[in-house]
N, C-alpha and C positions, 0 to 999 in steps of 0.2 A: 512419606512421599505420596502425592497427590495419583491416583488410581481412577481411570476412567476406561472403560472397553472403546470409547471413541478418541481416546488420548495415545499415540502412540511414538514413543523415544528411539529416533530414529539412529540415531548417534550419542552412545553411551560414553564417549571420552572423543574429545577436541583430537584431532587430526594434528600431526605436527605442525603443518605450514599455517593453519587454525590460530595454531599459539602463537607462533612468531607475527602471524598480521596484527594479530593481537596486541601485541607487546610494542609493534611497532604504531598503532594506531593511538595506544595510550600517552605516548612520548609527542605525539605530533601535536599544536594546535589545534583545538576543536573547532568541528563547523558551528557550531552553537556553545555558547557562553557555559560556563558550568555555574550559574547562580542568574537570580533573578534581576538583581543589576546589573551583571554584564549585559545580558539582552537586554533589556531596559536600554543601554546606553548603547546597545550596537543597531538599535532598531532605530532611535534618534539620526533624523534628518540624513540617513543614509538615501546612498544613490539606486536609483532603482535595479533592480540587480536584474542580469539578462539569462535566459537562459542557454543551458550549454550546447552549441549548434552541433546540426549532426554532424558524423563524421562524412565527409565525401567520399571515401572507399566505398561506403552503403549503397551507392548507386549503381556501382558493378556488380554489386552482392544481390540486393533485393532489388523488384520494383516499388520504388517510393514512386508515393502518391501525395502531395500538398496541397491543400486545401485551407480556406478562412470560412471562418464562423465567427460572429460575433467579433469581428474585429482582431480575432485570435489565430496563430497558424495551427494546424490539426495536421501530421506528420503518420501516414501510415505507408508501414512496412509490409509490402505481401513478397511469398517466396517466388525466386529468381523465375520459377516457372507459370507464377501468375497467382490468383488471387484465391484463399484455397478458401477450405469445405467450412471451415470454424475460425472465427473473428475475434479478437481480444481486444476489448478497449481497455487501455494501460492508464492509469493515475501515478504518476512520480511521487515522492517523498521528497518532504523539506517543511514538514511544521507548518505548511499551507503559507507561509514567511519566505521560500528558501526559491529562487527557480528550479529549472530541469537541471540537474548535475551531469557531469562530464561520464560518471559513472553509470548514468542509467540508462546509454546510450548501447554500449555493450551487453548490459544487461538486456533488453528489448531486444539487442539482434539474435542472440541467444534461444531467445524465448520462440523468436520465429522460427531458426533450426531446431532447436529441439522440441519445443509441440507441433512443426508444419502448421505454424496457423497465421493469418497474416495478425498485426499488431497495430492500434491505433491509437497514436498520442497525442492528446492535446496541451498545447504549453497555454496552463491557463493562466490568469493573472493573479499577483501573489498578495497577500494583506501586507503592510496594512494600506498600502499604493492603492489598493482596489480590495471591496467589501468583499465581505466572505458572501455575497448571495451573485457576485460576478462570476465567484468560482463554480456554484450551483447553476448558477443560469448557462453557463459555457457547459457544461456537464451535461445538463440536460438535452441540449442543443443538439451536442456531437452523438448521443444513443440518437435521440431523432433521425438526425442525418444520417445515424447507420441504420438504424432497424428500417428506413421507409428503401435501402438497396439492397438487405442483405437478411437474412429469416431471422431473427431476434432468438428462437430458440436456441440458435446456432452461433451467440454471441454470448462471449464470458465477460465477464467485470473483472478485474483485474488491476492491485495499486499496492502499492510499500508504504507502512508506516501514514502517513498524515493522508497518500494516496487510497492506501488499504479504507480509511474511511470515507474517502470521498467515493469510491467504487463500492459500498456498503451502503452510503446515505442515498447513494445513486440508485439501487436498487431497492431501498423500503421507498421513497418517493414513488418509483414504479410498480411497486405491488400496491403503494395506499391508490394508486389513481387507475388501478383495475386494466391498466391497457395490456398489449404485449410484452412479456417480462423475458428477461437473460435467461437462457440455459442453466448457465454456473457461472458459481461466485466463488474467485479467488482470494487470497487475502494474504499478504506478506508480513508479516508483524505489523497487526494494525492498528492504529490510536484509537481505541475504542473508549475511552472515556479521557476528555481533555481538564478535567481538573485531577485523575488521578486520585481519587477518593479512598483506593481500598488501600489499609493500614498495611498490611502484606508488601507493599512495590516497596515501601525503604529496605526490608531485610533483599534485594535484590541490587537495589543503588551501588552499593561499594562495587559488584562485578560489576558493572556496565560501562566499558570504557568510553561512554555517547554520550548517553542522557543522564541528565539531571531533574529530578522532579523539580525541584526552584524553579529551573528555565523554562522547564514544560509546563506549566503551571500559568507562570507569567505567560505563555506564547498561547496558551489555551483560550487564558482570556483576552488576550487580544483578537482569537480570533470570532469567541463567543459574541461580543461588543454586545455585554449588557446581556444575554440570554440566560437564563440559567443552567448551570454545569451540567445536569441532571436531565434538561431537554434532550428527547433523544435526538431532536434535530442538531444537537451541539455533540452529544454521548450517544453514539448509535446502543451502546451498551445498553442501554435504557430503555429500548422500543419495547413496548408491547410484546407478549406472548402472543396475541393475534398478527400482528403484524410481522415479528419474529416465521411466524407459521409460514408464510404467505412467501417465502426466500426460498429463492432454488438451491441442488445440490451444494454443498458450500465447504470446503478446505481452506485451510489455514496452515502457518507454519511459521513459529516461531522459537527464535534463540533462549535457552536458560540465563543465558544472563545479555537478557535485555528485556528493562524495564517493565514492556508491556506484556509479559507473557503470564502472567498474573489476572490481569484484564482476559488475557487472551481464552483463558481456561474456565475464568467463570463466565465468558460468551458462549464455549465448547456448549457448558452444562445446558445455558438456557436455552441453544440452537437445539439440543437434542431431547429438551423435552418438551418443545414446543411441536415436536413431530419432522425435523428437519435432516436430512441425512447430509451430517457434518461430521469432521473430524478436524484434529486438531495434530497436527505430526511438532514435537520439539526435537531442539538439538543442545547436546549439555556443552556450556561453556561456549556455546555460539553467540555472536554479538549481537547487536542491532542489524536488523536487513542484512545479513550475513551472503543471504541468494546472489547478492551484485557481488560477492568477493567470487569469483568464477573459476580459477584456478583449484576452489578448495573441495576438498571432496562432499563437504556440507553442501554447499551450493548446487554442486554435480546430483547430490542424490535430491536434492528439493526439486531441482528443475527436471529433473526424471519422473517422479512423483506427478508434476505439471502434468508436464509430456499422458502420463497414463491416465492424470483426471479428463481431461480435454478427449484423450482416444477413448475414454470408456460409456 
């Protein structure tokens, strides 16, 4: 068993209700192909897929704010009582391929009651419709647009899976260009490396009832278009120890059985010896992006953890 003082197993056995989402997630049709030709043929001449609108209850709830940039709507959520102390800019998951999901909608509200902080999403545009440097360019945009209203120090990065990178790429872009950098950097099981290089992730494959390296692989390099794996502008896994250095506080939290947490641990090692105060919390037998299953006690204790990195 893998032994780190900044590695900490938050949950030693799956929660009943754990296993049964589980079980029932495996039985259902996947969002993503489980082989490199299914995607392959499900990314073929499809329709641009939209993303999942917020709920309209949220308007009684929070105050939502809407805004455009870039041509994009940018959705932030402050609490019912106004716009509070600490700012989260949210990145969604979906393989950079996938829109906002119906799920990460709930998840987000979540985040605002339990850290008090307000939340800001941008639905950016998805490959392969639009270049992975639209998705950067909108990224960079929407920090601008917040840090020039709101103290940057007092702004976290925050994103799931394909998001977890793009709030990662988002913040070495802002430590390489020396301006005003995030507070903390979140990360939800994040894709840290899109070809999946280290030998280690197949003995994890068979648990993972999500992801397949075949489809991740293929979806990697579509979104690579030609870069190499190993760029860290493609593999945030890959930056520099200097640039590594140059990262705010930074937490992480991923599932035992999901894919990336493999990736995820040998990020921990190199965040913590580049001098960066990072930890790494796992949960055994938790899935993919587990935090959006809400009801579970997994999720409960991840988003508590939030909650404390944000107040601390």
């Amino acid at each position: 068993m893998l032994t780190h003082s900044s590695i900490e197993l938050r949950s030693p056995s799956p929660s009943l209700l754990m296993r049964g989402i589980k079980w029932m997630v495996g039985r259902q049709t996947p969002v993503f192909p489980l082989d490199e030709a299914g995607f392959h043929a499900q990314m073929a001449g499809r329709k641009l897929p939209l993303d999942a609108p917020m709920p309209e209850g949220f308007r009684g709830k929070f105050l939502v704010e809407e805004r455009e940039l870039l041509g994009h709507k940018v959705v932030t959520l402050h609490p019912k009582g106004g716009r509070a102390e600490w700012h989260m800019l949210y990145f969604h998951g979906g393989g950079f391929v996938k829109p906002m999901f119906k799920v990460h909608w709930p998840l987000v509200a979540e985040m605002v009651k339990r850290c008090g902080t307000s939340v800001t999403v941008p639905l950016y545009p998805v490959v392969p419709e639009a270049p992975y440097t639209a998705q950067d360019d909108l990224a960079d945009a929407v920090w601008a647009d917040l840090a020039a209203r709101h103290d940057p120090a007092r702004i976290i990065l925050n994103g799931d899976s394909a998001g977890g990178h793009m709030a990662l790429a988002l913040a070495l872009r802002l430590a390489a260009a020396g301006g005003p950098q995030p507070g903390k950097l979140a990360l939800f099981a994040p894709w840290l490396d899109l070809g999946l290089a280290d030998p280690a992730i197949a003995a994890i494959e068979p648990h993972d009832v999500m992801l397949k390296i075949g489809t991740l692989r293929a979806c990697g390099g579509l979104v690579a278009a030609g870069r190499a794996m190993d760029d860290p502008a493609v593999s945030p896994l890959y930056a520099s120890s200097e640039a590594l250095a140059a990262l705010p506080p930074t937490r992480i939290w991923t599932g035992r059985h999901d894919l990336f947490i493999v990736d995820s641990r040998s990020f921990l090692t190199r965040l913590v010896e580049a001098g960066v105060d990072a930890k790494l919390y796992e949960y055994e037998a938790a899935p993919h992006v587990f935090m959006a299953i809400l009801p579970t006690r997994e999720a409960k204790d991840a988003l508590g953890l939030l909650a404390e990195f944000v107040a601390s």
